[in-house]
Structure formats: structure tokens, C-alpha cells
TIRONU-995283 format. One record per residue (C-alpha): residue in one letter; x, y, z. Coordinates in steps of 0.1 Angstrom, whole numbers, padded with zeros to 4 digits, always signed. Layout:
aXYZ;...
REM end
This chain:
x+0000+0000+0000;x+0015+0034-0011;x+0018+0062+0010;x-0007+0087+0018;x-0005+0124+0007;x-0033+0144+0023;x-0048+0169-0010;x-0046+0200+0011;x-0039+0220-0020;x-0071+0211-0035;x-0090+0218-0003;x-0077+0250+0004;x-0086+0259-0031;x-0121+0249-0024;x-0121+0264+0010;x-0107+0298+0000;x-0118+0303-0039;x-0147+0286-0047;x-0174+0276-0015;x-0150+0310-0001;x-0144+0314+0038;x-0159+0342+0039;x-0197+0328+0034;x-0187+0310+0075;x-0160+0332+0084;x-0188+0360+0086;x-0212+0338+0108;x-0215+0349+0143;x-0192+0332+0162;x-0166+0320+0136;x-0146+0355+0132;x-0113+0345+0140;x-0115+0316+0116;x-0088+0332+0091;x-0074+0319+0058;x-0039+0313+0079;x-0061+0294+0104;x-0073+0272+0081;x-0047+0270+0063;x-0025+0258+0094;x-0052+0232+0108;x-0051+0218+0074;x-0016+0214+0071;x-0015+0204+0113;x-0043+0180+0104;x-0025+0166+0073;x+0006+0156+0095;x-0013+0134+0114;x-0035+0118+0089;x-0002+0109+0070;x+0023+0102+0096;x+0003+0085+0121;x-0029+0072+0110;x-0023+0062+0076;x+0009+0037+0085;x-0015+0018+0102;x-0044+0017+0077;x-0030-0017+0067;x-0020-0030+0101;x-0060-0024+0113;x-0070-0045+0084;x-0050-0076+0091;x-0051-0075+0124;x-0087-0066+0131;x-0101-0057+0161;x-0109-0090+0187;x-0133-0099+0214;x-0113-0109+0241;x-0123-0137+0260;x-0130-0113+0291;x-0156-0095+0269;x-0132-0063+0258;x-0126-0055+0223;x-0091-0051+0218;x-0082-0026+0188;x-0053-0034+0163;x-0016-0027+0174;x-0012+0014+0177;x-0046+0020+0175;x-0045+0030+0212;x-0016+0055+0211;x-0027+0070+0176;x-0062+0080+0193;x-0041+0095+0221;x-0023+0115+0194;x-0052+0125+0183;x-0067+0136+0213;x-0037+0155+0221;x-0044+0174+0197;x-0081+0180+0204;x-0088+0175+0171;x-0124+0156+0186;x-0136+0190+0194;x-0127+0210+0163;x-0165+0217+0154;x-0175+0216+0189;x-0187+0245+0209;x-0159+0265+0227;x-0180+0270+0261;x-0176+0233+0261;x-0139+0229+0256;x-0140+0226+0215;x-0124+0248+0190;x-0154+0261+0176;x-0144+0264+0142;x-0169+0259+0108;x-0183+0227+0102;x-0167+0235+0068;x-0133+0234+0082;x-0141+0200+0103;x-0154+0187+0070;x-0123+0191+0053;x-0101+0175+0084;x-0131+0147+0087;x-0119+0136+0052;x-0081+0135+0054;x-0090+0112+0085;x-0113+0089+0064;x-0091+0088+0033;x-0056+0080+0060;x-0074+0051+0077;x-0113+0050+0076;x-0119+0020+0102;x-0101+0044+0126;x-0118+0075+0115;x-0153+0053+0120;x-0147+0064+0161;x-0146+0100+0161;x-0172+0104+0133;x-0200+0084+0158;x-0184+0111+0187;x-0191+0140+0171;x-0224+0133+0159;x-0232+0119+0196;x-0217+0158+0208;x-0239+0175+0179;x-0268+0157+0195;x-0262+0161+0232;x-0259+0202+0224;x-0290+0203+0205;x-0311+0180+0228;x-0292+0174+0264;x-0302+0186+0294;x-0283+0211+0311;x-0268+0185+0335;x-0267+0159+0305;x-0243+0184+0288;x-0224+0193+0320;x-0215+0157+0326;x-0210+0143+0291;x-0199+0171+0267;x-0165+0183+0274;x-0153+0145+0281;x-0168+0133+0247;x-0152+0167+0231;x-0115+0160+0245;x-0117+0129+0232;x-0119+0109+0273;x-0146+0095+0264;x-0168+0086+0228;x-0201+0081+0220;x-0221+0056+0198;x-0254+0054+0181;x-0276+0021+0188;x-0305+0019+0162;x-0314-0012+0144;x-0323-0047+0157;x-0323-0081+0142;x-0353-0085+0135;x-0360-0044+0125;x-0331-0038+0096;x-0333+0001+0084;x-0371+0000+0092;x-0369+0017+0134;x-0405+0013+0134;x-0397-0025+0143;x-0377-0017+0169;x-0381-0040+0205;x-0353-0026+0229;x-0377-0016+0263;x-0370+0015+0286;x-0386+0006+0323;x-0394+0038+0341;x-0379+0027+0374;x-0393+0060+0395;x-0361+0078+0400;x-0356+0096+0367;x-0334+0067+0354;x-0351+0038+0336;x-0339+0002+0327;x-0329-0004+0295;x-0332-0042+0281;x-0325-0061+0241;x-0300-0057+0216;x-0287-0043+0192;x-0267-0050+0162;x-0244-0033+0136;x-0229-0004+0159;x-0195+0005+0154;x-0167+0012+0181;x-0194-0002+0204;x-0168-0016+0228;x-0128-0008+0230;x-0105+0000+0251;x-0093+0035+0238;x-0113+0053+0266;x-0125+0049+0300;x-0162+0052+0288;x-0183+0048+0266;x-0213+0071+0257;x-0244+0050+0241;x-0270+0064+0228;x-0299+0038+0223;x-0332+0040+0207;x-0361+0020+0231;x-0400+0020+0239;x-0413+0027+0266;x-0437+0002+0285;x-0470+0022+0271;x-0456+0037+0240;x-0475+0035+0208;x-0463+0008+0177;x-0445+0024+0152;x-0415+0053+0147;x-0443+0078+0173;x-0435+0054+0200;x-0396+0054+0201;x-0379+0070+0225;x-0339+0081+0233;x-0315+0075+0260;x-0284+0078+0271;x-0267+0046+0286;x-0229+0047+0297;x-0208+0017+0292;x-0201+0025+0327;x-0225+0043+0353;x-0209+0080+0366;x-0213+0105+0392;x-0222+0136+0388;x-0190+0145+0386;x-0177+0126+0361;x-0162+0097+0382;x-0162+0061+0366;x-0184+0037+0387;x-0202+0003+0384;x-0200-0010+0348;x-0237-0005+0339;x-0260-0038+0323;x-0247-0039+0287;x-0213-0061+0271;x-0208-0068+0237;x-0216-0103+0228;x-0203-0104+0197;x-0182-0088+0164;x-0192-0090+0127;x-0169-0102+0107;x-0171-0078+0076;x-0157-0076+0038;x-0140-0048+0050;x-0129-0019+0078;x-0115-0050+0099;x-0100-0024+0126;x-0137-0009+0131;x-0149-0029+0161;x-0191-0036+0148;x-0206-0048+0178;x-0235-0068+0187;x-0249-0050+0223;x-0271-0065+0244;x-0283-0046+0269;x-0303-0059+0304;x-0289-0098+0308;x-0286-0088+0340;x-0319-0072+0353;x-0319-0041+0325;x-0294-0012+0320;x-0297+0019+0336;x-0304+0049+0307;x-0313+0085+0313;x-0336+0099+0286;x-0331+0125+0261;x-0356+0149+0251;x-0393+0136+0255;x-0411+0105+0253;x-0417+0094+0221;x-0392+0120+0201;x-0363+0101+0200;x-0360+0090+0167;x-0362+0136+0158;x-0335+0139+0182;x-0312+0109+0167;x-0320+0123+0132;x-0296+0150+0142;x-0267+0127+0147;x-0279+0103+0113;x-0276+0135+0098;x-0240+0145+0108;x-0232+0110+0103;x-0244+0108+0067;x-0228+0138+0055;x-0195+0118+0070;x-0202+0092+0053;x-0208+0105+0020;x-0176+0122+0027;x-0155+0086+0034;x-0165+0079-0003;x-0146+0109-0017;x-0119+0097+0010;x-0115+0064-0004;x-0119+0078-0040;x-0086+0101-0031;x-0067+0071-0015;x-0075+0049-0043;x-0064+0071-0070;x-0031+0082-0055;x-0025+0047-0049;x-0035+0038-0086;x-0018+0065-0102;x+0018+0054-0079;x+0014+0022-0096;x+0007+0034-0128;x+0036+0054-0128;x+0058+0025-0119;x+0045-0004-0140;x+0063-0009-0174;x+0035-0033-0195;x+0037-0027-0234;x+0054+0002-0259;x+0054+0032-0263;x+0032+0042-0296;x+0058+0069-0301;x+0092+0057-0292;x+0087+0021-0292;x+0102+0013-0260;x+0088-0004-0231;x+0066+0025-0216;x+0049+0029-0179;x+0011+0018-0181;x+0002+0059-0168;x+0010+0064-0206;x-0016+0042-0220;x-0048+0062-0230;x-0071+0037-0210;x-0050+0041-0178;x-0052+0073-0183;x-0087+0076-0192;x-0095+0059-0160;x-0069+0076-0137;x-0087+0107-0151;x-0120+0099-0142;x-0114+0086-0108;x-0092+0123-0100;x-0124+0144-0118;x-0155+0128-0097;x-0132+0128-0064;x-0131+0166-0068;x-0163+0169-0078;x-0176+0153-0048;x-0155+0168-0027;x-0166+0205-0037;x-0202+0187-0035;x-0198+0175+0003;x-0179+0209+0014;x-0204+0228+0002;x-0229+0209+0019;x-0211+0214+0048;x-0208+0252+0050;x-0248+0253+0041;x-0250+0235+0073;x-0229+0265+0092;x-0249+0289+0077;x-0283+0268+0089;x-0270+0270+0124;x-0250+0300+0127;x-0268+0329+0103;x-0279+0356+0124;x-0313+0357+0103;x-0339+0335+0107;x-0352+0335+0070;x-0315+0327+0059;x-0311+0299+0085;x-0340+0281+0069;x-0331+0284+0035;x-0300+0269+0038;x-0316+0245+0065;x-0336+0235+0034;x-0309+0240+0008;x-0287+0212+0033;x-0314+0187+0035;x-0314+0182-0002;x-0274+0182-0002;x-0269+0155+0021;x-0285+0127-0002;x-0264+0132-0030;x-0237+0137-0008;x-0244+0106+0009;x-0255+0084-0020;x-0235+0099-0052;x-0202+0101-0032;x-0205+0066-0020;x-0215+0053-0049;x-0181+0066-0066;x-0160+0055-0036;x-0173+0018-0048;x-0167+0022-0085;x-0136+0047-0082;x-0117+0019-0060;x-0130-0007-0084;x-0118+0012-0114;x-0079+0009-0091;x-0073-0022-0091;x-0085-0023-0127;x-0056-0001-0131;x-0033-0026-0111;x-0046-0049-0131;x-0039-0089-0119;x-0017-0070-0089;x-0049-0051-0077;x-0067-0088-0071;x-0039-0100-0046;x-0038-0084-0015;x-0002-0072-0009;x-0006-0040-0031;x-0030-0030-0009;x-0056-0021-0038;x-0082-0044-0027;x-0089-0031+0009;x-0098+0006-0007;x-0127-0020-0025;x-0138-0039+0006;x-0136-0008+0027;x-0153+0012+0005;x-0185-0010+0000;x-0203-0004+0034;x-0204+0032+0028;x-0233+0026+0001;x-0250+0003+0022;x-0248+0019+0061;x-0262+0052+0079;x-0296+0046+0055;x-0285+0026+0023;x-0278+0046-0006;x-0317+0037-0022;x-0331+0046+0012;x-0310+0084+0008;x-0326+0086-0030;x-0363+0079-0017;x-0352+0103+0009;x-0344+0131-0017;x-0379+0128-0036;x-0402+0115-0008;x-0388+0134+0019;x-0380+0163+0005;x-0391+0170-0028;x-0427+0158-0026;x-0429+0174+0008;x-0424+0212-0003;x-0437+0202-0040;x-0402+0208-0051;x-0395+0243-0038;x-0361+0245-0024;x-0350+0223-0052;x-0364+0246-0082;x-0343+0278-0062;x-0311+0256-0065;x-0319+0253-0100;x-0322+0287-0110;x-0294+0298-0086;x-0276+0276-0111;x-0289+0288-0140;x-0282+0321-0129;x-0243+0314-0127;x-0248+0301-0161;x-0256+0340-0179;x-0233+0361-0188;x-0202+0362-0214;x-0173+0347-0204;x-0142+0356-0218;x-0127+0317-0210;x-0136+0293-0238;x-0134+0265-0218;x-0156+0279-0190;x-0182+0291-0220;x-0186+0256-0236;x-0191+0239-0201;x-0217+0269-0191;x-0237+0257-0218;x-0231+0221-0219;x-0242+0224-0176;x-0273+0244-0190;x-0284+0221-0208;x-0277+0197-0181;x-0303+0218-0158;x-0325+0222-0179;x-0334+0189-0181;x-0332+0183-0143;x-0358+0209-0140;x-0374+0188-0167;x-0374+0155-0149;x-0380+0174-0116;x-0416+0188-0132;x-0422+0155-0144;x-0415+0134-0109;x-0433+0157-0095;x-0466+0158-0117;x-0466+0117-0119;x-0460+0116-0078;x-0492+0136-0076;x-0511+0106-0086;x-0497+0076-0072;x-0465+0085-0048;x-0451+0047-0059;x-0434+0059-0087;x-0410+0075-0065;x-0395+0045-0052;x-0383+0036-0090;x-0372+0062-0103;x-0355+0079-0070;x-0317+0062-0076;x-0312+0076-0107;x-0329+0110-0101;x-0306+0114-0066;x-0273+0106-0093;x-0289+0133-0124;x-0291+0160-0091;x-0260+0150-0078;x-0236+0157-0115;x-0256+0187-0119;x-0253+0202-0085;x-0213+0187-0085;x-0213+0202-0120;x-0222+0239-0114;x-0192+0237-0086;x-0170+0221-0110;x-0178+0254-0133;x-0171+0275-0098;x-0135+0261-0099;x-0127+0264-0136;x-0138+0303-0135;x-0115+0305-0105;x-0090+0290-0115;x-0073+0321-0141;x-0067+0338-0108;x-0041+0307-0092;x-0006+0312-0097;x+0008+0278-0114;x+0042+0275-0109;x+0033+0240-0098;x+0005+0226-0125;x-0022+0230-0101;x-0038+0250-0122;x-0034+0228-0154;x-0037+0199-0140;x-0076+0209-0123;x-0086+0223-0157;x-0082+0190-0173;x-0100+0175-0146;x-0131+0200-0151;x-0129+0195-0187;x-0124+0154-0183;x-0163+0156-0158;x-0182+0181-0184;x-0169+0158-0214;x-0171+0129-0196;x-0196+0128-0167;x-0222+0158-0173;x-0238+0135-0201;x-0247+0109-0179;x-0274+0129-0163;x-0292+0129-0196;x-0287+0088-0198;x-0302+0096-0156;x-0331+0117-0172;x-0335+0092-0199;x-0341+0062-0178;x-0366+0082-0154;x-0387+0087-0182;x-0388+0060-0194;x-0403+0043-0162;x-0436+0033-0163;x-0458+0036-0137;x-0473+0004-0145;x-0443-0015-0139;x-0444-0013-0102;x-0486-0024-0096;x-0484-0053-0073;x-0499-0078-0094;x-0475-0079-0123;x-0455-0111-0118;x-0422-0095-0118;x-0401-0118-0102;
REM end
């Protein structure tokens, strides 16, 4: 396995030029978060992500993490002292609130670090992402005493937190779930079942370990109405923090997965021993509103590990590419490196032009989350509240989705080398291939886009992203390049506004069509959205100084995704239309 180099040129370029700081820097709250500032947590943050945590991407996934046979999960060998390093630097808390011990800097910035993490060693990254959603939570929906005791120890990194929804028998649909919550008369209640799939659900990296666990109360009504949210320590605490009694759940068990060996996924069961004590968050029956907070957080992570494995498997394509001598030259006749094959090249290309595309995609995301929480004006909050919640599907699905293929077009580059292990190849393919399927399966985030949100405000804040696009689109440009991709992205728009009139007239009579045609819709979005960023960059880009190619080198990439990738939402808008209705009435033998 190659070496990792963390892309801090291209994210600063992002940052700065084309999302610009300024649109966070502004926010209340976030004026001290200069270009130097970001510029020096980027290059702080890039130190460890290739010094520390990337050595032992490799290590984690042969190794694994075990159940002991005292019931501990023991992590692979430096796990333990890289999360210390990490913690040292308290880069845990770099999104958190200051009052509570975090930096306090733009969810933008934390993006951009989140994904250096993920692309360096993703089954280690799996740990802090769950944290930080479980502090994003807590802040939004603790009690005063709930963030007194828990915060600032989840935020330095002492302790970290997990989130504990789906059962055996319940899957992705919560409405199944069976986990009980006893009131037991003191404020606490006992928590009983189990639960399957949650990652870093036992280790011994910290002293504690925050759950947060999804349950029903004894009277609580069937369905998604009667779930409620609690908070249930690996070990029961004082109100001051100190460790006491280990509280009523262990881990039973650990899934042995394709891939992210290192990322302890834990079977918890909770109450063998008369029921776990758990303190509730929020009300009764609102727990799965306040958890949608962290699945949020979490998804936009996720979506972000696909352009992290997407980076890690190009730059470790491109090494070998570069080293591999397999045929002639066409010109000189000599035995020639493979990266000067027009197919290699064609595919190194492509995975380096969708990577950056989905990386401006899920930054951008990111800051419209800043703005949501941080804009001093209601009106503006809300817009970009709404703007953000159609992001985070396509940032989730379409980046994930290219994590799979782009570390699947590597080892076509290694060729017979990428099948055997020892290059190192393969693991970017294994560990990419749970992004697609976990925080809410990548079909579950497309029926999210339409169902969710564009049936519910009949298409609103989708139509304004449109025509903001459209309006970058006017004007005469004085680039030939940026001109030919304006039009070939407008004509790209149109026809999502097309499609989007379309969904949206056919929904209104029988909402089933939605669940057919939602994949490919969420993927014709998600290149036009990624596109009019893409067309952000390229106008930006006669203003960078290119003593080093950087400039040349992310023109060809623009010009590769317009040329290249643009013209698959038409193919997107082709196959939506060509759904009928008819296909999905429960009587037709299908299968």
C-alpha cells in the first residue's frame, strides 16, 4: 500500500476560492477563523493523517479488532496510542462548541479535516465520526446536567459516544424496533435487548463509553411515534464525572465484515442482568427527531468517506501506474509505464475528476450547514436549513457510490496485482463498499431526496437551487473553456428541472413511482449540482498562480467531468422517463 498524501492544496482551493471562507467566516461566532487558520489546521491536520494514522491503515485490516475472551474489544496494534495522538491534539472537538472545551471552528473546516481522516485510515476515523455526531446531539437536545456531565469528556476525546438503532429482527425500518425502557421511578429507567451493527461499540481506547440507544417505553404506541432516546454509559458515573459500576450492557459479539477489519461492529445486548440503567433524552416518544440530528451528521461523513477512499484509491492507482512498465510506447517504441496508456489514463482521469467533484459537492454541503446553524437571520437559517437537506442525499449516495466504482476502477488499473492483496488495492474496494450500504442505504437516501424532501415542499427548495444555477450560467465569459461547459451544464439543468416537473406531476397521482425512479434521479441531481461547482472552480482558476500545474492539471480535470460525466445525467433523465408507472402495480409477476 502506497503512501498517503493528504490533498490540502485542492482543499484549500475549495475552501478559500470557490465555496470561499468568507460565506462561515462571517457567521456569528466564527470571526477568528482566518485563511492562515485554516490554512494551518489543514496542514497540522494533514501531518497526522499521513504520519500517524495512515501507517496503520493496513496494520488495522489484518489484524482486526478482537473480542477478548474477558468480553473487551481489543483494537489493532497502535490503534490505542494514535487516538491519544489525536486527542492531544483535540482535534475531537474541532467543530465543537468553545464554552464546552471545542475549538469552535466551521463545520466547513471540520469537513475538510473529517476527510483526510477517512481517506488516511477510515476504520479508525469510524470512532470519532460516531463522537461527534453523539456531541452534535447532546448540544441540540441534552439537558443542562446531560451536557455538563457528558460534553466536554466526549469533546477531549476521554470519552466517545455511539449510536444504537437497528435490531435483528427491524433492519433500516426503526418502526420495528423492540429494545424496552422501564421507568424505574427515579428519573433513570432500565434499558433491556439488543442491538446489532454499531461501530466502536466496545474498545478499550477510553474509560467510557457514551451509548445512545433507541427504546420504547412500557405504554408507547407501535411504530417510529413510540420510540424514544436514551443515554446509557458503558459505565455508570457520578455527577462528577467519576467512573463507577460497569452498567448492564457487554458486547456479545463482532461481525466479521468484507471490509474496515479495525472498526470494532458490535452486537450489544443490553439488560442480561436485570436491564441497563439509561437517562432519557428529550421527551417520550421524540427520539427518533432527536437521533435524526446525529444520522444526519453522520451521513454527510459518510458520503464524505466515499470521496476519501476515492482520493486514497487514486493516488494509490496513479503510484502504480507510474511504476509499472507493460507494453510500448506508440511513439518511441520502447517499453513504456502503463500511466502512458490512453485507457489508464482515461480511468486515472475519471477517478481524480469525480473525487473533486464530490468533494466541492460534500464541502459545500457542509458550510450550508454552518450557515443553517450559525446565520444571524432567521429566513436565511431556513433556507439553507432547506438547501442542506437536499445536499446530504447526494452527498451521501453519489459520493459513495463513486467511492465503490472509483476503488473498483484501481485495481483495474493494477490490473492482476490489484486482485492480490499485498498491493493494498483491494482493501480501498472492501472498505469502501459499506459506505453505500450503512447510515440509511444509498436507495433509502434517493427515496429520501424525492419522498422526503421533494414531494414534501412540492419541489420548492430544489427549483431555487436550479435557477441559482442557472443564474451562474448568464453572462459572457471571456474563458472558452468555462463558456462551452456553461452551456453544456445548462443544458444539463434544464433537463433536471425537466425531470424534476415530471417526478413531481406523476408523484401527484400515485407517490409509488417515487421509489423507482428515485436512484437515478438522486445521481442526475448529484452531477448537476457537482457540475455547477466544478464550473465554480474552472472560473476560478485564471486567478491561481501555477508554478506548480495545479492550475493545469484541475482544468483537465473539469474539462475530463463536463466531457465525460455531465452526459450521464441525460442517460439519468433518460431512464426516469422511461419508467412506467405500471411497472411497479403489485400484481404484475415480476419476479
Amino acid at each position: 500500500m502506497t503512501d498517503f498524501t493528504p490533498p490540502i492544496r485542492d482543499l484549500r482551493f475549495l475552501i478559500h476560492d470557490v465555496i470561499g471562507l468568507q460565506t462561515v467566516a462571517e457567521l456569528p461566532g466564527f470571526g477568528e477563523t482566518s485563511p492562515d487558520l485554516v490554512d494551518a489546521i489543514l496542514e497540522e491536520a494533514g501531518k497526522l493523517a499521513k504520519g500517524v494514522l495512515a501507517p496503520l491503515n493496513r496494520i488495522g485490516d489484518q489484524e482486526g479488532s478482537v473480542l477478548d475472551d474477558n468480553g473487551t474489544v481489543r483494537t489493532p496494534t497502535g490503534w490505542k496510542d494514535a487516538y491519544e495522538k489525536f486527542c492531544e491534539g483535540g482535534w475531537q472537538g474541532i467543530s465543537a462548541p468553545e464554552k464546552e472545551g471545542g475549538m469552535g471552528l466551521p463545520l466547513l473546516l471540520g469537513a475538510a479535516v473529517g476527510e483526510m481522516w477517512h481517506s488516511a485510515n477510515m476504520a479508525f476515523a469510524l470512532c470519532p465520526m460516531l463522537t461527534s455526531g453523539a456531541i452534535e446531539l447532546l448540544t441540540i437536545h441534552g439537558t443542562d446536567e446531560q451536557r455538563a456531565l457528558y460534553l466536554s469528556r466526549m469533546i477531549s476525546g476521554e470519552w466517545t459516544g455511539t449510536m444504537n438503532l437497528t435490531e435483528p429482527q427491524a433492519g433500516s425500518d426503526l418502526s420495528k424496533v423492540r429494545s424496552m425502557a422501564t421507568p424505574v421511578g427515579d428519573g433513570t429507567y432500565r434499558i433491556t435487548g439488543q442491538k446489532i451493527f454499531i461501530t466502536y461499540g466496545d474498545h478499550e481506547m477510553t474509560d467510557n463509553i457514551v451509548h445512545l440507544v433507541l427504546a420504547r417505553t412500557p405504554d408507547a404506541p407501535n411504530g417510529v411515534k413510540g420510540i424514544s432516546l436514551f443515554i446509557v454509559p458503558k459505565f455508570i458515573v457520578d455527577t462528577n464525572g467519576k467512573i463507577g459500576p460497569r452498567n448492564d450492557v457487554k458486547c456479545i459479539s463482532l461481525e466479521h465484515k468484507l471490509g474496515i477489519h479495525a472498526s470494532p461492529t458490535a452486537v450489544l445486548s443490553f439488560g442480561d442482568k436485570g436491564g441497563a440503567t439509561g437517562y432519557l433524552v428529550g421527551e417520550e416518544g421524540h427520539g427518533l427527531a432527536c437521533m435524526f440530528t446525529m444520522m444526519n451528521n453522520a451521513r454527510l461523513a459518510v458520503g464524505q468517506q466515499g470521496v476519501a477512499i476515492s482520493e486514497r484509491a487514486y493516488q494509490q492507482a496513479v503510484a502504480y501506474a507510474r511504476d509499472r512498465k507493460q507494453g510500448k510506447s506508440p511513439t518511441t517504441g520502447q517499453d513504456d509505464a502503463i500511466i502512458h496508456h490512453g485507457d489508464v489514463q482515461r480511468m486515472l482521469i475519471r477517478m481524480r475528476a469525480t473525487t473533486e467533484a464530490a468533494r466541492a459537492l460534500s464541502l459545500y454541503a457542509a458550510a450550508q450547514l454552518d450557515i443553517a446553524h450559525h446565520h444571524e437571520n432567521g429566513n436565511t437559517r431556513k433556507s439553507a436549513q432547506s438547501r442542506a437537506d437536499i445536499l446530504i442525499p447526494m452527498v451521501k449516495g453519489w459520493s459513495t457510490d463513486l467511492g465503490v466504482e472509483n476503488a473498483s476502477l484501481g485495481i483495474q488499473v493494477h490490473g492482476g496485482m490489484g486482485f492480490i492483496e499485498e498491493t493494498g488495492a483491494a482493501q480501498h474496494l472492501r472498505d469502501a463498499r459499506i459506505a453505500p450500504i450503512y447510515e440509511g442505504t444509498n436507495g433509502i437516501q434517493a427515496l429520501d431526496l424525492i419522498g422526503r424532501k421533494l414531494l414534501r415542499d412540492n419541489g420548492v427548495a430544489m427549483h431555487i437551487l436550479i435557477d441559482e444555477i442557472r443564474g451562474a450560467l448568464i453572462g459572457d465569459f471571456t474563458d472558452a473553456d468555462v463558456t462551452h461547459t456553461a452551456k453544456t451544464l445548462g443544458q444539463a439543468v434544464n433537463q433536471l428541472e425537466t425531470t424534476t416537473n415530471d417526478i413531481l406531476a406523476r408523484c401527484a397521482n400515485g407517490a409509488e413511482l417515487a421509489q423507482s425512479v428515485a436512484s437515478p434521479y438522486l445521481r442526475q441531481a448529484s452531477i448537476c449540482v457537482a457540475g455547477w461547482l466544478m464550473l465554480r472552480s474552472l472560473q476560478k482558476l485564471a486567478n491561481i498562480n501555477d508554478n506548480d500545474g495545479f492550475a493545469a492539471s484541475k482544468r483537465l480535470n473539469c474539462n475530463f467531468f463536463f466531457g465525460q460525466v455531465v452526459p450521464e445525467a441525460q442517460f439519468m433523465a433518460s431512464q426516469i422517463a422511461n419508467t412506467k408507472d405500471a411497472c411497479l402495480h403489485e400484481t404484475t409477476p415480476l419476479f
